[in-house]
C-alpha positions as CSV (number, residue, x, y, z in Angstrom):
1,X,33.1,41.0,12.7
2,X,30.0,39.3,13.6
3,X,27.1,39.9,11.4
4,X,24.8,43.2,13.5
5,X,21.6,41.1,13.8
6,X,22.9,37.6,14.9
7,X,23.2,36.3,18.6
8,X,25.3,34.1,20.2
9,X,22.7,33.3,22.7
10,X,20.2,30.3,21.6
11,X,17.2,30.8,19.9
12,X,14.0,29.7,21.3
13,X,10.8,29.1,19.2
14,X,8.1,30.9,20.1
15,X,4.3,29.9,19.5
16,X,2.5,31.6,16.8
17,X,-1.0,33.5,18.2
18,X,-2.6,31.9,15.9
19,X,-2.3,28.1,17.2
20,X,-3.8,26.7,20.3
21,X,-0.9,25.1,22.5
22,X,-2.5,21.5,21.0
23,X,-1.8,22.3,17.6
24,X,1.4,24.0,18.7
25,X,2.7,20.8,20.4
26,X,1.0,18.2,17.3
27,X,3.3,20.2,14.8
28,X,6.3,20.4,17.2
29,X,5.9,16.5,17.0
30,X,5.4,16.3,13.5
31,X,8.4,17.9,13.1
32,X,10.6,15.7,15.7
33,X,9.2,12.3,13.4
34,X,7.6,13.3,10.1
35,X,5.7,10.8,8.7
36,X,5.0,8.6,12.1
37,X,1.5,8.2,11.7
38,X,1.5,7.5,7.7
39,X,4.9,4.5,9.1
40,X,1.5,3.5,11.4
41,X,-0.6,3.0,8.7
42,X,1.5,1.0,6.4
43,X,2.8,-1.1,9.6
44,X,-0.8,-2.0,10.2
45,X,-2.0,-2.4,6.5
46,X,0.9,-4.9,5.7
47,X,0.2,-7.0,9.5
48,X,-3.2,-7.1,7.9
49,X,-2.2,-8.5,4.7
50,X,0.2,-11.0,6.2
51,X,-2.7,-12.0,8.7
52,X,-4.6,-12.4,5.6
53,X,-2.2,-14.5,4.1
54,X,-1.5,-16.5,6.5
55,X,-5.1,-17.6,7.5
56,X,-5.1,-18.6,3.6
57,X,-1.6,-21.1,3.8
58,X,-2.9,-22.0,7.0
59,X,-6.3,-23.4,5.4
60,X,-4.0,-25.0,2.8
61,X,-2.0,-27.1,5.6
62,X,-5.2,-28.0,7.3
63,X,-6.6,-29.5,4.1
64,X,-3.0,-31.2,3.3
65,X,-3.3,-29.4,-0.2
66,X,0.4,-29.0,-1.4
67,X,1.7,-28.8,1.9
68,X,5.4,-28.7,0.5
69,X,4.8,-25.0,-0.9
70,X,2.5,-23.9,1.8
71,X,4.0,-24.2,4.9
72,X,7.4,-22.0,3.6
73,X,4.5,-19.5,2.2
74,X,2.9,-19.8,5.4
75,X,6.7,-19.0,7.8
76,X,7.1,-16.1,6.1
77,X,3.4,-14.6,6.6
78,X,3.9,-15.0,10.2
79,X,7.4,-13.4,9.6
80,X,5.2,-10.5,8.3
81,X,3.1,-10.2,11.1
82,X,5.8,-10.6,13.6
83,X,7.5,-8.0,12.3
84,X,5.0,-5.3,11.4
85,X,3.7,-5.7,15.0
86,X,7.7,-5.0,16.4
87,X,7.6,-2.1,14.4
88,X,4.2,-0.6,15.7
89,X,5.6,-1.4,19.3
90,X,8.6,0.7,18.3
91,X,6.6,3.3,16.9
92,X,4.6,3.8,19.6
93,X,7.4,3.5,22.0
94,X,9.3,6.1,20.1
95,X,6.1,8.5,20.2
96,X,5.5,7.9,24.2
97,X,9.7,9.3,24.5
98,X,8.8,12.1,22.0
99,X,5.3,13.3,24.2
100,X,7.5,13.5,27.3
């Protein structure tokens, strides 16, 4: 015997009187991704550290100072960057599919 207050029929949210349909919508998306815009931050933090970096080994191959250590030091900065600014893209990809 089915429990007296339940419904088979699917429950749809309804918008607190409270929240303007903005705020409504930004938490319905928060909610979809949690997180997404702190992911956006540390994407963006680390490509800036790794851009960093890499103007540092790339100063180090210009001057010809230990080139044998800096250039491997230098790959994988651009590595970083490269691959901080995929995941952005993605990120923001994945947040233009989530709006519509």
């Amino acid at each position: 015997m089915p429990h007296p207050n339940s419904d088979d029929r699917p429950k749809s949210p309804k918008k607190p009187s409270n929240l303007s349909q903005e705020q409504y919508d930004r938490l319905k998306g928060e909610i979809a991704a949690p997180y997404r815009l702190l992911r956006q931050f540390v994407y963006v933090a680390c490509g800036a550290s790794g851009f960093i970096g890499g103007l540092v080994f790339l100063a180090q191959l210009v001057a010809g100072r230990d080139v044998a250590s800096a250039l491997p030091n230098f790959a994988l900065q651009v590595g970083v960057v490269a691959l901080m600014v995929l995941l952005f893209r993605w990120e923001l990809r994945a947040s233009d599919r989530s709006r519509k």
